[in-house]
N, C-alpha and C positions, 0 to 999 in steps of 0.2 A: 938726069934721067935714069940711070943706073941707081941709084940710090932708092927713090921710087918703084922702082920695079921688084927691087927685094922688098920693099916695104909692102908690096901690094901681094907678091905672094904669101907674105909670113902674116895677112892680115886674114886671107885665103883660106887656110891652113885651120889658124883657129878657129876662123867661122864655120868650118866643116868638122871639123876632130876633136874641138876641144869647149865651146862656146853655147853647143846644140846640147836643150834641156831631151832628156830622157824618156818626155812623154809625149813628144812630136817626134813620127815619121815621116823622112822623103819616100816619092815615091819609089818603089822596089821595082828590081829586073823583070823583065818578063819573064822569063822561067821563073821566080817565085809566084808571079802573077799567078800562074797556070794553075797552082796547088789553092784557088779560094774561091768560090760560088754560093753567096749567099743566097739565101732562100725559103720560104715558106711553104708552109705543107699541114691537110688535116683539118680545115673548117669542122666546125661541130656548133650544132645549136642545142642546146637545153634546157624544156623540155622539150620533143618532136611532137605533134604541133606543138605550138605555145597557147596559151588562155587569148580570148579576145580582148581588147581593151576597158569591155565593160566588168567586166571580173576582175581588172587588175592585172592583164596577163605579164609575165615576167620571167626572166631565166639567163641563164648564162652566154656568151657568144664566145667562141675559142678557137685559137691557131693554135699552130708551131711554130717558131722562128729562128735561123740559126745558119752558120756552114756547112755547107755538104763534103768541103773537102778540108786538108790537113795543116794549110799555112790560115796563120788567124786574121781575122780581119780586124787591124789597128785603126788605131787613131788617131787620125790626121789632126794637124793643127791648124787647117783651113777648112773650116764648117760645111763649105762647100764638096769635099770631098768625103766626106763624110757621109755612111749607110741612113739612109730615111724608111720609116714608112710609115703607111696612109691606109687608115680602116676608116670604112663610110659606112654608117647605119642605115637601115632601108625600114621606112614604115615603126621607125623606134627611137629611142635616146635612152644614155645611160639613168640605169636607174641610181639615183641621189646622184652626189655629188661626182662629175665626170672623172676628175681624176682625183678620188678615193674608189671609183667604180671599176680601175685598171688593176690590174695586178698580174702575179708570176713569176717566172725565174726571166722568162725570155722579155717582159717587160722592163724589169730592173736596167736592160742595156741601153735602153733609151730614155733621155730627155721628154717627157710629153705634153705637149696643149690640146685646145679641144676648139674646134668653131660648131659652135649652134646653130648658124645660120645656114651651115649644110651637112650638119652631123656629122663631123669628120676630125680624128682624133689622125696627130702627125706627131711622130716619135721620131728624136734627132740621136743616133747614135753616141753615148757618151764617156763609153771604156773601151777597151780589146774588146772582139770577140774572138774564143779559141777557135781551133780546128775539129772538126768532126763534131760539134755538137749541136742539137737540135731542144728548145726549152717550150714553154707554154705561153701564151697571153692569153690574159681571161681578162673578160670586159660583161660587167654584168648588164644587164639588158631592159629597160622596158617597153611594152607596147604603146603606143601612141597612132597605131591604124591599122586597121583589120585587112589582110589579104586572105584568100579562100581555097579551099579545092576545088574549087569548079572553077575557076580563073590560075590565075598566075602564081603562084608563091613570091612575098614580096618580101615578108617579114624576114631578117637578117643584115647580112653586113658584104662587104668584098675590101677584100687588101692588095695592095700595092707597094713592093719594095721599090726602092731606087738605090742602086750598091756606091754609089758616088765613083770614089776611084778607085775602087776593087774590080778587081779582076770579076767577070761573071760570065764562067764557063758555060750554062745551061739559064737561056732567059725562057723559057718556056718555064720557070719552077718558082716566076715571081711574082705572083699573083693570084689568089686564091678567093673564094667566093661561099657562102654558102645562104639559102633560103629555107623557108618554113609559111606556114598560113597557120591561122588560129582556126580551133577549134574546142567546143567545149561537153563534155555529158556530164548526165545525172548518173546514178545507180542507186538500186538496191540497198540494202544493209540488213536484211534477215541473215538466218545462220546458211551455213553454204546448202543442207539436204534442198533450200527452196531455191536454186539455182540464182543464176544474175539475171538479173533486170537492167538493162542499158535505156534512156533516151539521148538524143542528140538534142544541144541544146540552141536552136537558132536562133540565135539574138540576131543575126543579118535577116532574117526574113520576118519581119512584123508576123503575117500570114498564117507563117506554123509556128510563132513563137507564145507557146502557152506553156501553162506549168498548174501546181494542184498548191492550194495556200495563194501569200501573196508574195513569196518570192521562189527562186530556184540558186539552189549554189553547185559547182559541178566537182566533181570528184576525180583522182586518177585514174580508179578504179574500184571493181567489189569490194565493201568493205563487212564481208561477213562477221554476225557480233550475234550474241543468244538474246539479245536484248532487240534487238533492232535498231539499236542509238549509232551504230557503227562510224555516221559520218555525218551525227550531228555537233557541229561545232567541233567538231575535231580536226585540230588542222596539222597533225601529224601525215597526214596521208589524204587531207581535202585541202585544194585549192582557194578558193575560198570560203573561212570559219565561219560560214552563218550556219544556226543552225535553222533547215529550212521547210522542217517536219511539219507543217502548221495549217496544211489543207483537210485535216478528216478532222472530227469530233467524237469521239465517243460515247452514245450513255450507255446507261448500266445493263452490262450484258447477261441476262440472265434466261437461267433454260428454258425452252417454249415461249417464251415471251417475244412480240412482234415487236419492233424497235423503228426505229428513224435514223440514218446515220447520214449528217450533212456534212456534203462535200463543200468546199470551195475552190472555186476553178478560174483561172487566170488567165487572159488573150493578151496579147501586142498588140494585135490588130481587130476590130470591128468591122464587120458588114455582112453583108449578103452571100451565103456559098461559102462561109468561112468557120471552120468549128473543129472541133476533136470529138474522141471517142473516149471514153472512159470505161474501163473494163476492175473490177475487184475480187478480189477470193480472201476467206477464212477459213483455215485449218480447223472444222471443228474439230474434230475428232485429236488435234495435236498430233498424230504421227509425222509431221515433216516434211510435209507435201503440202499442194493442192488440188490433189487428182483425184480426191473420191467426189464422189456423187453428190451436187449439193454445195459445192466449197465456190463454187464460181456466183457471186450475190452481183453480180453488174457486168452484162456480156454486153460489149460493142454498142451499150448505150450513146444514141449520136448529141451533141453537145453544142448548140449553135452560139457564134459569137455576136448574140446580138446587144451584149454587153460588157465592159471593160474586165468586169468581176463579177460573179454570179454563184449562186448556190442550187448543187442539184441534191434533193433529198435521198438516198438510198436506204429502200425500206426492205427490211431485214426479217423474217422469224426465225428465232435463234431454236434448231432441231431441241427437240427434247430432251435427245439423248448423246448432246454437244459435251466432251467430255471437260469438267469441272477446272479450270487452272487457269494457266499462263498460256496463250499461244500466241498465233502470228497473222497479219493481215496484210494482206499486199492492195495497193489502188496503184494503175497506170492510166494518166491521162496523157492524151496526144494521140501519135498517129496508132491505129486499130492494129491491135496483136492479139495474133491467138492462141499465146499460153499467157501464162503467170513467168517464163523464164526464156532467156535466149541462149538459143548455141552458142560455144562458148567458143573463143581462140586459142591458140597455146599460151602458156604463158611465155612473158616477155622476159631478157634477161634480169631484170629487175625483181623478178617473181610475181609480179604482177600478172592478173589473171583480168581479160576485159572480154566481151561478147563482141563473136563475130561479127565482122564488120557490113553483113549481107543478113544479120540478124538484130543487131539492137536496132531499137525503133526511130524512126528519121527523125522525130520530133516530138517533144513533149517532155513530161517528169512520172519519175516513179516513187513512191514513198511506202515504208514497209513501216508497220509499229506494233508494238508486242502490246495485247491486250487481255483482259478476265473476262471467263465466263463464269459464273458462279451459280450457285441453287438460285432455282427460280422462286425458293421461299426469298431470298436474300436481295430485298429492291427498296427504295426508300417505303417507309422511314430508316428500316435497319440499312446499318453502311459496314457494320463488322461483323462478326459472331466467333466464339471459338470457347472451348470448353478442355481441359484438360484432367484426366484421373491421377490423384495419389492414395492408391492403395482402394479403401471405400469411400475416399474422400473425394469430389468432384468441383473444381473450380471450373465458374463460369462467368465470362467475361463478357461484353454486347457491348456495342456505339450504335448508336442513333444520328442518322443524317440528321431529320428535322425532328418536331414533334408537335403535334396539334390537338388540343384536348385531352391530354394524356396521361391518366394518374396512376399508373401502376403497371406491371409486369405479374406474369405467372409464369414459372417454366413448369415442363409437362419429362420425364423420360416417354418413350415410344417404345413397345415391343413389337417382335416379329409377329404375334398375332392381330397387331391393331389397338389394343390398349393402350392405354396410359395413365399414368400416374402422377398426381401432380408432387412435385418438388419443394416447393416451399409454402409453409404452415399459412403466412398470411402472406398477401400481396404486397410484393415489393414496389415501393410507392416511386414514381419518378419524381426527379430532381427539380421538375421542370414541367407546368403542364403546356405551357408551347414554348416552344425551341425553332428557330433556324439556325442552328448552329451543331455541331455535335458534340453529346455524350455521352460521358462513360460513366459503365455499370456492371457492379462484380458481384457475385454470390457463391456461394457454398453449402454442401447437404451430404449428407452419408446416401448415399443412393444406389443402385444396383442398373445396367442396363447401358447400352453402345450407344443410344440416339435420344434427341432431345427436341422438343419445341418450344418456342417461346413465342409469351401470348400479350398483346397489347388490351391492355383496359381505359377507356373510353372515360371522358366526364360524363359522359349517357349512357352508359353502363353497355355499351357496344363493342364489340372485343374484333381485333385482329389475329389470328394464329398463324408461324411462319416456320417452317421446318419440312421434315424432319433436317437436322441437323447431326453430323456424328462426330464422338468425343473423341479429341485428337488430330480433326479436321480444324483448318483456318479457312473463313469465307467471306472476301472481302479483304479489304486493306485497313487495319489503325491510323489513327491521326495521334499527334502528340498529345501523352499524358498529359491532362490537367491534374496534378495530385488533388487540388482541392476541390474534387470534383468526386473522388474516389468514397465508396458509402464504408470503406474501411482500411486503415493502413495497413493492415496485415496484408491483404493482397496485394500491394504495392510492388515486392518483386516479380511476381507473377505478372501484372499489366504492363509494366515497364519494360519489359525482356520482350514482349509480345509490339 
């Protein structure tokens, strides 16, 4: 019996002092205990709201996780003592693969799986954690159900530590939550002097879900551009990259001339008591507004949804004295506003600049697009014009939309009393007595004088005249050189530069 008994202490001994690997803890004294309180802290979702499902809504979901106090939290060699925890997604799942979707400093402590069958990612504690530190877990996020402002906020996540057999001085600190609801708008993309234009985009109510074209894509925010393309297709700063510009049509906008400009208008929903408003302005004048007299071509015209897609005509006379270039047009369809622009909020810390939330419109889309107006000589057949001096030399260049019956050209200079002079000796003959297609055509002449017309000659000997035109002015847009189109290589640099 004595024999045994030293044998069984000195078996004792090893098994406690000498035998025990280095990477299994027993449990620790109470008084160490006391120094460790795991814990989480800091839900955050991003973005605040998120996109609806139908846009693809998507974003970030993120804690902190770690010890509050200075003895670290080791690692047991029974799984069961070991720190757990539990993030449950609400109205979502990671976007791609669950866990490539995890990441962080304060994920890396954890072992992770995923159940889909109730969206819940459980991380098994799998190294030390030190004392005093606090890390990140990001879990990227997608939408899979729309919650609202007007109800509940659903969209997000809540966690749930379990410290195993650590010490957990403060259980109030172990569990954490955070919510969000989808939302979506449109905006603007003129240059900033014509303010923001907000709608809200409600895909959850059939009702006031309309839009201008055949689709709507929603934006973060203003995306002011001289162009007005700001947030087409650009998905640096657009949610999603469609570009969704495709409700107006243009024709050719020319001075005094009455026009046609077809809208295309889009509902969710059909029936009775169910429609929008459609309101538009053009800057004739180009100063950067739409506050003069005249700029407003569609007030609070009413728009009934008694069809899925429809076209309303907006008939237009372009002022006489609409100044000549590039400017800007705004259409807002949906709910009735009564500017071209909404009060603005402050900007966010992002620098992001959005319209008051007691200003942007409840529903509907806005669309802005940069457009010409040109000389009222300048309408089909003509589609280009421009003329340039070297010295007393005078190159003159023209395209032709189409052409119908049509064997020749004249140009004329103009002067300040009303005369004119014609340009060239004999009629320059077109290329082409009918054309639907365009071209090009270039001349030259020793000539004196600032302005020009050019004259169509007829196979019935019936003439068109379209000007005045001034040298040094461009009117209209070029279409790519055809060279072998050109009635001389010499002016080949000259067209081509143009």
């Amino acid at each position: 019996m004595k024999k045994m008994t030293w044998l069984g202490v000195l078996f004792l001994y090893l098994a406690t002092y000498v035998l025990s690997p280095a990477v299994v803890h027993a449990q620790q004294p109470d008084a160490v205990l006391a120094a460790q309180d795991p814990y989480v802290y800091d839900p955050v979702i991003t973005p605040t709201p998120l996109l609806p499902v139908e846009f693809g809504g998507a974003g970030d979901i993120s804690f902190k996780i770690g010890n509050l106090l200075s003895e670290p939290l080791t690692l047991y060699s029974d799984p069961a003592g070991r720190m757990t925890v539990k993030v449950t997604l609400s109205y979502g799942e990671p976007d791609g693969d669950p866990l490539a979707a995890i990441s962080g400093v304060g994920a890396g402590w954890f072992d992770w799986s995923y159940a889909a069958t109730n969206k819940t990612y459980t991380g098994v504690q799998n190294q030390d954690i030190g004392g005093s530190v606090l890390e990140p877990v990001v879990i990227a996020y997608k939408v899979t159900q729309n919650s609202y402002s007007t109800g509940t906020p659903a969209n997000g996540f809540n966690v749930n530590i379990q410290p195993g057999n650590h010490d957990n001085q403060v259980t109030d600190n172990d569990k954490v939550s955070a919510y969000t609801y989808v939302a979506a708008s449109d905006f603007g993309d003129a240059p900033e002097s014509y303010g923001i234009a907000e709608h809200k985009i409600t895909v959850d109510n059939p009702a006031t879900f309309m839009y201008l074209g055949t689709t709507v894509d929603p934006e973060f925010a203003n995306q002011a551009s001289l162009d007005a393309t700001g947030d087409d297709a650009n998905d640096s700063n657009t949610l999603n990259p469609t570009n969704d510009e495709n409700g107006v049509t243009f024709p050719v906008m020319g001075q005094g001339h009455s026009v046609v400009i077809p809208v295309v208008l889009g509902f969710g929903q059909t029936g009775a008591f169910l429609g929008g408003y459609l309101n538009a302005w053009i800057d004739w004048n180009a100063d950067g507004d739409f506050a003069d007299a005249g700029e407003q071509i569609a007030d609070s015209v009413t728009i009934n949804a008694d069809v899925v897609s429809k076209i309303y005509n907006v008939n237009v006379t372009i002022p006489a004295d609409a100044k000549i270039g590039k400017t800007i047009a705004r259409f807002r369809f949906g709910a009735d506003v009564a500017t071209p622009s909404d009060a603005v909020a402050a900007a966010g810390t992002d620098g992001m600049v959005t319209a008051a939330a007691a200003d942007a419109a409840a529903y509907g889309e806005v669309e802005d697009y940069q457009i010409e107006v040109i000389s009222p000589a300048l309408s089909a057949p003509l589609s280009y014009e421009y003329a340039e001096r070297d010295g007393d030399t005078v190159y003159f260049i023209w395209e032709t939309a189409t052409e119908t019956s049509n064997v020749g050209f004249n140009l004329y200079m103009e002067f300040a009393d009303g005369s004119v002079q014609l340009v060239n000796s004999e009629m320059e003959p077109s290329h082409v007595i009918d054309s639907v297609t365009p071209t090009h055509y270039t001349y030259q002449a020793n000539v004196v004088g600032d302005s020009y017309d050019i004259e169509f000659v007829h196979i019935d000997s019936s003439i068109e005249r379209y000007g005045p035109f001034k040298i040094g002015e461009e009117y209209g847009e070029p279409v790519a050189v055809d060279e072998s189109a050109l009635i001389d290589s010499l002016y080949l640099p000259l067209v081509t530069s143009r």
